[in-house]
N, C-alpha and C positions, 0 to 999 in steps of 0.2 A: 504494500500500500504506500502509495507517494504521500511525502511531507506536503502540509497545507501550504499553498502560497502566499509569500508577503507581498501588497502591494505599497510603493514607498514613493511617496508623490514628492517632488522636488520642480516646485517653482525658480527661475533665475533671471537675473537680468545683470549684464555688465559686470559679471562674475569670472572673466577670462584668468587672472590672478590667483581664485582658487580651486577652482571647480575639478579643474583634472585631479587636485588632491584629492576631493570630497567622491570622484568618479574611480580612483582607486584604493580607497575606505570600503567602497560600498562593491567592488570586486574583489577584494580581501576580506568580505564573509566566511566564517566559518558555515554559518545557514545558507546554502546555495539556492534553497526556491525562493527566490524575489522575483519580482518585476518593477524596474526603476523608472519611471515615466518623469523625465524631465516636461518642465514647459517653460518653451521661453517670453518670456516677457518685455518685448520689441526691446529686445538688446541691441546696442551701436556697436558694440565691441567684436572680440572672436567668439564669445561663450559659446554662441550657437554651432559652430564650424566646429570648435573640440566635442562638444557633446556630438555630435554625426558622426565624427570619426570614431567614436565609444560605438555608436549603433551600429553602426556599420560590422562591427567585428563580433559583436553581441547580441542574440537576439533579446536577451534581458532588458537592456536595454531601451528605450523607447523614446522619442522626439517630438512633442508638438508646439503648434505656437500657440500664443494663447489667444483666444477668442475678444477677449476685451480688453481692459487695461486694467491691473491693477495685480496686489497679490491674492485676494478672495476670487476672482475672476482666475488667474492660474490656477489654483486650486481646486475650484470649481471645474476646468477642463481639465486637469490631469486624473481627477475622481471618475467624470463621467464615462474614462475607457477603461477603468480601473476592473480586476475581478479577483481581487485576491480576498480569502479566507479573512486574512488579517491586514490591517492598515496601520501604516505609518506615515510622518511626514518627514522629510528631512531639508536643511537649508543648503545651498551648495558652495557655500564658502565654509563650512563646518565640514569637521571629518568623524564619521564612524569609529569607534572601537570594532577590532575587528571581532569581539563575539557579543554584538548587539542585537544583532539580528536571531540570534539563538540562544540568546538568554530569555528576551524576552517573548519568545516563542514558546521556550519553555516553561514559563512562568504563567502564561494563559493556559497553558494546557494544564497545569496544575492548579489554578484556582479557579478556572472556568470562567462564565461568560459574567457579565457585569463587574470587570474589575479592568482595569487601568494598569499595562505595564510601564514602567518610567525607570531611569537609571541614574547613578549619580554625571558629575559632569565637572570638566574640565577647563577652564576658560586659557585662550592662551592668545599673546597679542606680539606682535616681533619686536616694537619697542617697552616692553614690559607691562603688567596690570598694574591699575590702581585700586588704592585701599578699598575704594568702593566696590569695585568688580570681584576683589577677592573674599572681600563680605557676603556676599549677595552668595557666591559659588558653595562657603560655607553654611547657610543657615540654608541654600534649598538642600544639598547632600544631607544636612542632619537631620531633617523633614523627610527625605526621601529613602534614609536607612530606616525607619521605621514603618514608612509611609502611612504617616500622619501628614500630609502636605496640606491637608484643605484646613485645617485648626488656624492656617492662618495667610488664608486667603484673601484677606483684605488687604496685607501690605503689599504683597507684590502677585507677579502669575506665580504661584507653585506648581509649575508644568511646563516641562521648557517645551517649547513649540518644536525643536530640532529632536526628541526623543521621548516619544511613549509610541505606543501599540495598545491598540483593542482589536476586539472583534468585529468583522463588516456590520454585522444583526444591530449592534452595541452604536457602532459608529451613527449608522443610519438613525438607531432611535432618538438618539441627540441632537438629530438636527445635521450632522456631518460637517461640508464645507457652505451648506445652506446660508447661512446669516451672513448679512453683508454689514455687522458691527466691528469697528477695529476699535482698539487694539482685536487681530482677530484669533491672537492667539491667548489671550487672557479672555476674551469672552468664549472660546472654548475650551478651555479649563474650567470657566464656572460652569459651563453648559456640564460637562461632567462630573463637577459638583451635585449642578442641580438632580443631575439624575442617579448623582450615588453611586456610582462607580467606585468600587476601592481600590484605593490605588497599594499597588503591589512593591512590597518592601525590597530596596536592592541594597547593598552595599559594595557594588563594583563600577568602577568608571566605565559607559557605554556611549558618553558622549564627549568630543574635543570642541568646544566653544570658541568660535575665532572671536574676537574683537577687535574694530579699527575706524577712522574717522567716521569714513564716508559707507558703513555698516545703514541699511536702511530704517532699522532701529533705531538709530542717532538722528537721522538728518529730515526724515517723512513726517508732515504733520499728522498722520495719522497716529504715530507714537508720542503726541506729545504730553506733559504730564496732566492736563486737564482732562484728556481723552480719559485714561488711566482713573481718575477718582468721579468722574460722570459715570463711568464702565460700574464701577464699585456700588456708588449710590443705589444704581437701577436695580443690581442682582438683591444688594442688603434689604431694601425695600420690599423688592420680591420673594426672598428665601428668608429672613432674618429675623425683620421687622416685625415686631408685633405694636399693632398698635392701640392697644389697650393700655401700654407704659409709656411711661413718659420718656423724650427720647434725650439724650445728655450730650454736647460737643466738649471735648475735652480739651484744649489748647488754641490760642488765637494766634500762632504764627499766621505766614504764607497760606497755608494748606487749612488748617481751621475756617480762614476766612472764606475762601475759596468753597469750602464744603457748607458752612452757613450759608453764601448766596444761592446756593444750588439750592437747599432745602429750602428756603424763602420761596422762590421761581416753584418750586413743588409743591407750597401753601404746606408743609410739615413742619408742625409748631416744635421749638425742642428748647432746653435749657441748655445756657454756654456759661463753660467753667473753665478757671486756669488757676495755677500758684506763680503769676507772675506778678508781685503786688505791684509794677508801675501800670499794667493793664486793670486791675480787678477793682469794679465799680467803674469804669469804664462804658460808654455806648459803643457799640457797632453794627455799621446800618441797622438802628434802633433797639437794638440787641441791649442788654446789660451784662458785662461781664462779672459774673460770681466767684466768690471763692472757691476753691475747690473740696472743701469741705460742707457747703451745699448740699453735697448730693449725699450725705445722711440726710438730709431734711426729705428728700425725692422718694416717694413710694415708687417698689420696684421699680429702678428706672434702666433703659439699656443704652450705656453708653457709647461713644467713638472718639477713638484715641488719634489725636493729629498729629501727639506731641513725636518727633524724632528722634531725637535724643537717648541711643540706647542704655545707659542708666537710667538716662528719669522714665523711660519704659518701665525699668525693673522697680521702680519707686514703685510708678503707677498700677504696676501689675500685684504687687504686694500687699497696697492700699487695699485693692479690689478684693483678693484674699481674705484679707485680714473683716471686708464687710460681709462676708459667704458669698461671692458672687463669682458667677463662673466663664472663662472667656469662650466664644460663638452662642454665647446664651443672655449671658448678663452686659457687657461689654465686650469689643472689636479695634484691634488696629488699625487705622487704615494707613500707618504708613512706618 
């Protein structure tokens, strides 16, 4: 009986720089039933001309262009010829671990259907990372060895877009590459959420993370950070939110404020709290800023956390403790 097929969709555009690595990642499988369906995305560069040359020699392999413009629109046409058992995505400046593909093959077939493969991951940049990049790398790997990854889904995606696998059955029930909301790899992570998918515990690097200026993630208005906490509001509101409690903003930086006008425009009344005393008793946009000791006075109330600052997080998160209240229930980070 033949192994299930992975199908592994790879969108690219002006990717000549990495692609052949990311095209000899994913022929350095240890799992040999794939099918790679590139799609290009009116590239000006060589991308297109390297990836022919892969097809050409491969029937695994596979070339199209994309139908519209954008990367939901790739996606969307590298899906639609798709027939494999199991589905992935991958980015093609990113490289494969060479037993990604059969780990996580293996891992569905041992937890079955309604679970989420993911693997840890490796970020790597040719002028070195920063503090940020290697933070972020750390806290989704330690999320992902357990895989608890959605406990804290508010701060960032916990699902890197270049590495999980489900089932087509699973895929399609979610919506798939359907929704045309971006960010559109953090609204398919919630979508996964929403649908409970567990995601499946690794502790082995399956994925190498490039990083670099002109990374599409850096420079597309589509990832910029407003998208990102608009994205957050909609799902919190829809999976989270109860509103029978009163709802609590925790911090008046950048991002506090940011998240107050959103809820305002949503007509969602809430209380706004800080321990910053040059802000507290303060107005903004008509708001009163409280102390953050307030929120004893608050019958059950469910807060969000703006503050960034990873100690005063552990402040904040201990505070919350110390009142019995428990985080995706009582209180959420959102950053």
């Amino acid at each position: 009986m033949s192994e299930p097929t992975v199908s592994i969709i790879i969108p690219f555009k002006n990717t000549e720089a990495f692609i052949t690595e990311c095209l000899s990642s994913i022929l350095e499988q240890t799992y040999t039933h794939w099918k790679a369906i590139f799609i290009d995305d009116h590239s000006t560069d060589n991308s297109y001309k390297i990836v022919q040359s892969y097809a050409e020699k491969d029937q695994r392999i596979q070339l199209l262009k994309n139908k519209d413009y954008g990367i939901i629109a790739a996606l969307q046409t590298g899906y639609s010829v798709s027939s494999g058992t199991y589905i992935t995505r991958m980015d093609s400046d990113d490289k494969m671990a060479s037993i990604r593909l059969e780990t996580m093959v293996k891992n569905l077939k041992t937890y079955g259907p309604k679970h989420l493969a993911i693997g840890q991951v490796k970020y790597f940049r040719a002028d070195g990372l920063s503090d940020g990049f290697a933070r972020y790398e750390a806290w989704l790997n330690q999320l992902t060895l357990t895989g608890q990854n959605y406990t804290e889904i508010y701060k960032e995606c916990v699902v890197p877009s270049p590495c999980w696998m489900l089932h087509r059955d699973d895929f399609e029930a979610c919506g798939g590459f359907n929704s045309e909301t971006y960010p559109e790899d953090y609204d398919l992570a919630f979508r996964f959420y929403k649908a409970q998918y567990q995601c499946i515990p690794c502790d082995q690097i399956l994925l190498y993370w490039r990083d670099y200026s002109f990374r599409t993630s850096r420079t597309h208005h589509h990832y910029a950070e407003n998208s990102f906490l608009d994205l957050k509001v909609d799902y919190f509101l829809e999976l989270n939110y109860n509103r029978s409690k009163p709802l609590v903003i925790w911090g008046a930086g950048k991002k506090g404020k940011t998240l107050a006008k959103i809820l305002q425009n949503k007509a969602i009344p809430f209380y706004w709290i800080c321990d910053n005393p040059k802000k507290i008793g303060k107005h903004i946009y008509g708001e009163e800023l409280l102390n953050f000791n307030y929120l004893t006075q608050i019958n059950q109330p469910q807060s969000i956390v703006t503050v960034a600052n990873t100690t005063a997080q552990e402040e904040i998160k201990a505070y919350f403790n110390k009142q019995g209240m428990k985080a995706m229930r009582d209180y959420f980070f959102f950053c």
